[in-house]
N, C-alpha and C positions, 0 to 999 in steps of 0.2 A: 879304429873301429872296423871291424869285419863288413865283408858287404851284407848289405840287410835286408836285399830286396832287389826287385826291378818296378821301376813308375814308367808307366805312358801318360807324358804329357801333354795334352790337348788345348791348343789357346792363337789364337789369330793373330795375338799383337806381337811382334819379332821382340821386340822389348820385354815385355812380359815374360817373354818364353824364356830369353838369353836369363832375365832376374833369377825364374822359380827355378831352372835349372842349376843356376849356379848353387843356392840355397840347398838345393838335392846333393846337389855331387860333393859340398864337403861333408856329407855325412857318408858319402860312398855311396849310395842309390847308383843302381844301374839305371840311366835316364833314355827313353826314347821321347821326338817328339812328332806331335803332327799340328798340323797348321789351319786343319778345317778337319768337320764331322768325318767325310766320306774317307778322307787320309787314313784316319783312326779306324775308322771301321772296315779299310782293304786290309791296313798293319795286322790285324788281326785275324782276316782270313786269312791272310800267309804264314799265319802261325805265332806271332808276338803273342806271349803269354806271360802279359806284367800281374803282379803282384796286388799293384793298387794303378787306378786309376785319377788325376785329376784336370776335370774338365771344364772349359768355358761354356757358360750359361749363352751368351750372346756373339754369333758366331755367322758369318754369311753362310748361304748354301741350308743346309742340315743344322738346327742349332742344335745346343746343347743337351737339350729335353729329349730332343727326336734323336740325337747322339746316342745317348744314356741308355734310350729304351732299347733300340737295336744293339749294344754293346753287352748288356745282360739278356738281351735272346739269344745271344750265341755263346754265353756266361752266364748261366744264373746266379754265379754265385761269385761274381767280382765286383770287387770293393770298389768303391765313385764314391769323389767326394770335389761339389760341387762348388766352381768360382766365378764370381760375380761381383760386378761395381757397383751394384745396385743391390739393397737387401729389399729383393719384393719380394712378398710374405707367399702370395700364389705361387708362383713358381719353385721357393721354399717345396711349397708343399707339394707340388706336384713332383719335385723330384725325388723326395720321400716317399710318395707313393709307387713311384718305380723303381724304388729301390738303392737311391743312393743314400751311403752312409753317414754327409755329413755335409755342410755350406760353411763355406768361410768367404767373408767381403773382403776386396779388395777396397787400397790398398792394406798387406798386413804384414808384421816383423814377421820374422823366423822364429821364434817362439811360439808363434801362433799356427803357424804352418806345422811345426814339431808337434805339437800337442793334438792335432786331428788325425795327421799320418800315426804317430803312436798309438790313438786311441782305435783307431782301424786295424792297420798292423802288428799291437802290441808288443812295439817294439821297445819301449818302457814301462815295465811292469810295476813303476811306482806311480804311474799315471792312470791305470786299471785296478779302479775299486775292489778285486776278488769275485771270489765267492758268496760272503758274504759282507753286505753293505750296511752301514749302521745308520737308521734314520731318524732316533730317538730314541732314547732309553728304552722304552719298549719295543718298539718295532726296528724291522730290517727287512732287507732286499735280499733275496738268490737268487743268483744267476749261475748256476752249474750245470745247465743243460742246451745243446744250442739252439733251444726255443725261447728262454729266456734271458738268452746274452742277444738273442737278436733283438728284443722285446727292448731291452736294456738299453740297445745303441739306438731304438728307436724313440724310444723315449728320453733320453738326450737329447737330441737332435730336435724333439717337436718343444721342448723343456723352452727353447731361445726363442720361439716364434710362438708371438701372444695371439695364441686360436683358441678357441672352444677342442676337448679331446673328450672324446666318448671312450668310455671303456666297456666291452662286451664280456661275456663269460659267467660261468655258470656260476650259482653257491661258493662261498666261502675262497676261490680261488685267488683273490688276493689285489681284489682293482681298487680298493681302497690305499693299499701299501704302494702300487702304482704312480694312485695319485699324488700320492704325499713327494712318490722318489722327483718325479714332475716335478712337482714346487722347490724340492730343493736343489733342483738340477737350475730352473728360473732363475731370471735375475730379480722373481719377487722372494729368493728365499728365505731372506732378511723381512719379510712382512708377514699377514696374518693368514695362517691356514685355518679355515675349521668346513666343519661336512654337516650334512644335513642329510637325515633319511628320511624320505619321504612317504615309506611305506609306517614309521615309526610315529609321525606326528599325524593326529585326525587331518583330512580336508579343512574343514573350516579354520582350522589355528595354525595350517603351513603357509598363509598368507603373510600374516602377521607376525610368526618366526622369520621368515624372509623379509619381511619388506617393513615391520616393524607397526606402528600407531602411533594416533594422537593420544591426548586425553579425551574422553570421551567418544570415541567413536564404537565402540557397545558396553553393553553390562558390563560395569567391572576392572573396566579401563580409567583409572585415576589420575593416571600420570602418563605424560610420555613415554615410550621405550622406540628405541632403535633396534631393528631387524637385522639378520645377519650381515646383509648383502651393506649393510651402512659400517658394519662393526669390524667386517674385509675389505675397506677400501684398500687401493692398491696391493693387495694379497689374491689369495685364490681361495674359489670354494668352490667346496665338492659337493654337487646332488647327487646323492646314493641314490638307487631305486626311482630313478627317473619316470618309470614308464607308471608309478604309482601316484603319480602327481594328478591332481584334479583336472580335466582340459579345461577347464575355463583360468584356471591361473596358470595352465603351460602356455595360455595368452599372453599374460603378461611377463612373462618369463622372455616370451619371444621380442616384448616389446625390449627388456633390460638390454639382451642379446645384440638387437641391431643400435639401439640408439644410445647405451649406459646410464640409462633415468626412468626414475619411475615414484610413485606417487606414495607416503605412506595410506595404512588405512583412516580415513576420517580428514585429508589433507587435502587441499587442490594444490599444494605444492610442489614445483617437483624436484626431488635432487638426484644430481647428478655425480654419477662413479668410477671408480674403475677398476676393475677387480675379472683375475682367471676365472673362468666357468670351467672346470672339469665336467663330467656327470658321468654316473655308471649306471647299468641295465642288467638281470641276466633273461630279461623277457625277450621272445620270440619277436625282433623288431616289425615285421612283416604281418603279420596275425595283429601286434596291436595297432598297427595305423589301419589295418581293414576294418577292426570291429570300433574303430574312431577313441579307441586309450592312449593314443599317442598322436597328434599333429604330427601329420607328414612334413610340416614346416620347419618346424620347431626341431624334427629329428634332422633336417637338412641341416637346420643353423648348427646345430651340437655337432654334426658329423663333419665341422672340416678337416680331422684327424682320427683314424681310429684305431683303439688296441685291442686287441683280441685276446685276453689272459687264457691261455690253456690249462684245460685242467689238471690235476696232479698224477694221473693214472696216465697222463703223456708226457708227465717228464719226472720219473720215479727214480732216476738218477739224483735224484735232489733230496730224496728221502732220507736218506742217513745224515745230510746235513742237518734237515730239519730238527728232526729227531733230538739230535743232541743243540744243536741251539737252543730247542724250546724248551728240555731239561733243564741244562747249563740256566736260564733266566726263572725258569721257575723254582729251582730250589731253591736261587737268592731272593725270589719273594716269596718263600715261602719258608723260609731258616727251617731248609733242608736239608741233609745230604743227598747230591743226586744219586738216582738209582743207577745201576750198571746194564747197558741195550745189548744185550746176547742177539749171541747167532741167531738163535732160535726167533727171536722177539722182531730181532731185524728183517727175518726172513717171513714171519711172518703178516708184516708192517708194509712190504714189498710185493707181495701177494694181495695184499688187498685193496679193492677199487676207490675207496676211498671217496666217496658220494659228496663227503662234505668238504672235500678237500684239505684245504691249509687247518680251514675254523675247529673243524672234527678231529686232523692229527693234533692239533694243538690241546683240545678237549681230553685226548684222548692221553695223551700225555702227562696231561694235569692228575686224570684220572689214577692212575697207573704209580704218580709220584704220591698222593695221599694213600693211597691202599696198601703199596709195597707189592702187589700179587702179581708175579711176572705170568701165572699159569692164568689166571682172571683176565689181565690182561691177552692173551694171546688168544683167551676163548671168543672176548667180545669182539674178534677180528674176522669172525669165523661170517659166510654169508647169511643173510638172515632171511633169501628167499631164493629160487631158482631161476632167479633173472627176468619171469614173466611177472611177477606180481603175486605169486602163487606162496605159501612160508612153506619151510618145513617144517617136518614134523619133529619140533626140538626136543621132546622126552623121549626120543630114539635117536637125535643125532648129536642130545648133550655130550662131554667128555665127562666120567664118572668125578676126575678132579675137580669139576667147576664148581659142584656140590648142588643142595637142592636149591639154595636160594638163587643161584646162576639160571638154572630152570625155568623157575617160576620169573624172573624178569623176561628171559627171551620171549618165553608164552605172554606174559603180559604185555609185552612192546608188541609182538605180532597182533596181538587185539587189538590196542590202540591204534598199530598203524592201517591195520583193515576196518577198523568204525572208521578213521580219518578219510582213507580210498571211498569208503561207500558214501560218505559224506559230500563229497568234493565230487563223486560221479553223480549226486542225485541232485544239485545244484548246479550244474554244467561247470564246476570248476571257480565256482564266484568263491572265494576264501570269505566273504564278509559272510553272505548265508550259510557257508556249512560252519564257520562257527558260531552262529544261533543255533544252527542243529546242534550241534555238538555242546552247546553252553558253557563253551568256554572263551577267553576272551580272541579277539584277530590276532594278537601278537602272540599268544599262545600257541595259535595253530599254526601261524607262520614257524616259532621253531619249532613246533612237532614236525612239520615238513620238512622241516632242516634236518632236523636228527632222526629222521628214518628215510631218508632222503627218495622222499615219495614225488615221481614225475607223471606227470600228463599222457596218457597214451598216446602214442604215435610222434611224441612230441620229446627232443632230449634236453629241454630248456626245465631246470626246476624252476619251480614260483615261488619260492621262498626269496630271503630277501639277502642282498647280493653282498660281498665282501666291500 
């Protein structure tokens, strides 16, 4: 084997160190070591510039934390991967949050050791999922851009340490697919995943989906039923649209959170669980703990991890994957031939901002595979406003190709999405009263804000409901 590398090795115990080093050197790793924080930390102002880093958590002088942090301020971008006799879940996380790429407890074989160096270094490429990851028949993972290979290893890495993980980001960008790659990264992969939207089920009956009933405890109630949070035990489950939860049961939300027990509806009993809490948001976190939509508590308990999904218009490197993935699955469920993605179609798929991210090229996709109209499609890519909120004027900016009835929809969606704007600015933004104005139902208008991906002034958080 050719050399693969150089590692700076950091660890206090002369034992340890003789061990990991030997393990390194018959792979060939060029090995340096240091014996304490501050060693590592002069090796590298004098210029040592390893590859990978692996560091003791518990160390006299400077530990490993305070290590870690000064060693990526003089490196933002060096790989640590983090060891420890003790698997403490805090420290886990803190050194995640500064940036290290991976914890492994001691004592461990060399296969174990192989398989986190690889997955950093990727120095085995059979060990590195791709581009793209398969999470179910339907769904999958990309990671082809290096916002979401970091996303990737981060989410690995929080995947082994049973916390609460908040995922942040706007529309459709994909915190659901997140969640799932989470769970099956867990060692509950083998148990039960399911999600919950919160924006999707009324107040009064996201009780009772979660946490389930007796018989009898209201109209209608005949029989027992067990709630999700009983039907996940030892699994994980994911609350979508968090911030649309009622506050008086993000109470007891808060209660499952610290203590794993909670009461059904109409019970004084209580039982007891144990099951991952994911949750995702693409609401303004800040705005809803001030106007009280969200317990500042309860956001603390959710955020001992958090992912930030970036939108698609930041990592449009990914496009041409997508693209054809989402073909490639849709014309086998739709016993089609796939369509062929020209130049043209690619470039113009590339070109646009894509508002609703994954959910909308996926839509968009769909669209495009029933129609067959590559020129249709490439019109409806075309902006549908000047970026203030303002339309244009589409009987002078249609393409003659689109035809009239291309026309008359552009003109029509611009109406619709300007009654929806004046609707939503004449209720201060409350979604439930502008669609009473509107007479149409809340879920309705929720996707209508989805699919004209209508945002709040001043504010780049849509209020529709999240991936």
């Amino acid at each position: 084997m050719s050399n693969p590398g150089k590692i700076l090795l950091v660890d206090d115990e002369p034992g340890m160190l003789r061990y990991i080093r030997t393990l390194l050197e018959v792979d060939n790793y060029k090995v340096s070591t240091a014996t304490t924080g501050e060693e590592a930390v002069e090796q590298m102002q004098k210029g040592l510039e390893p590859d990978l880093v692996l560091l003791d958590v518990l160390m006299p002088g400077i530990d490993g934390l305070q290590t870690l942090e000064q060693l990526r301020q003089m490196k933002p971008g060096l790989k640590v991967i983090m060891l420890s006799c003790v698997n403490d879940t805090r420290k886990v996380v803190h050194a995640m949050r500064l940036g290290a790429q991976d914890y492994i407890t001691k004592p461990f074989q060399k296969s174990e050791l192989d398989a986190v160096i690889d997955q950093c270094l990727g120095t085995n490429q059979q060990n590195y999922p791709g581009e793209v990851e398969e999470l179910s028949e339907e769904e999958f993972f990309v990671a082809a851009s290096p916002a979401m290979r970091k996303l990737r290893s981060q989410a690995a890495l929080v995947a082994n340490v049973d916390i609460p993980v908040l995922m942040l980001g706007e529309s459709g960008t994909g915190k659901e697919v997140m969640s799932r790659l989470i769970h099956k990264l867990s060692p509950r992969a083998h148990r039960t995943f399911l999600k919950v939207n919160c924006a999707a089920v009324p107040g009064d009956l996201l009780e009772s989906e979660l946490f389930g009933y007796e018989a009898g405890a209201f109209t209608g109630a005949t029989h027992a039923k067990p709630g999700k949070f009983e039907q996940c035990n030892k699994g994980t489950i994911l609350l979508d649209e968090i911030g649309e939860m009622p506050p008086l049961l993000q109470a007891k939300l808060l209660h499952v959170l610290q203590d794993q027990q909670f009461s059904r509806l109409g019970s004084r009993s209580v039982i007891k669980v144990d099951v991952r809490i994911l949750a995702a948001t693409n609401i303004n976190i800040p705005e809803a703990i001030a106007n009280k939509r969200l317990r500042e508590d309860l956001y603390y308990r959710l955020n001992a991890f958090t992912l930030q999904v970036p939108p698609l218009r930041e990592r449009k490197e990914e496009i041409p994957i997508l693209l054809k993935q989402f073909m490639s699955r849709m014309s086998e469920r739709y016993a089609r031939p796939p369509l062929p993605l020209s130049q043209n179609l690619m470039q113009a798929c590339l070109n646009y901002s894509w508002p609703g991210n994954l959910r909308e090229l996926s839509n968009f996709v769909k669209r495009y595979l029933v129609l067959g109209d590559e020129n249709l499609a490439i019109h409806e890519l075309r902006p549908k406003s000047d970026g203030t909120g303002a339309p244009f004027d589409t009987a002078h900016n249609a393409e003659p190709l689109a035809g009239l009835k291309s026309v008359a929809r552009s003109a029509k969606d611009e109406a619709e999405a300007e009654a929806i704007r004046h609707a939503l600015d004449e209720t201060n933004w409350n979604r439930k009263q502008a669609a009473v104005l509107l007479k149409i139902s809340y879920k309705a208008l929720l996707y209508k804000i989805r699919q004209y991906g209508i945002a709040q002034a001043n504010s780049h958080h849509k209020l529709s409901a999240g991936a």
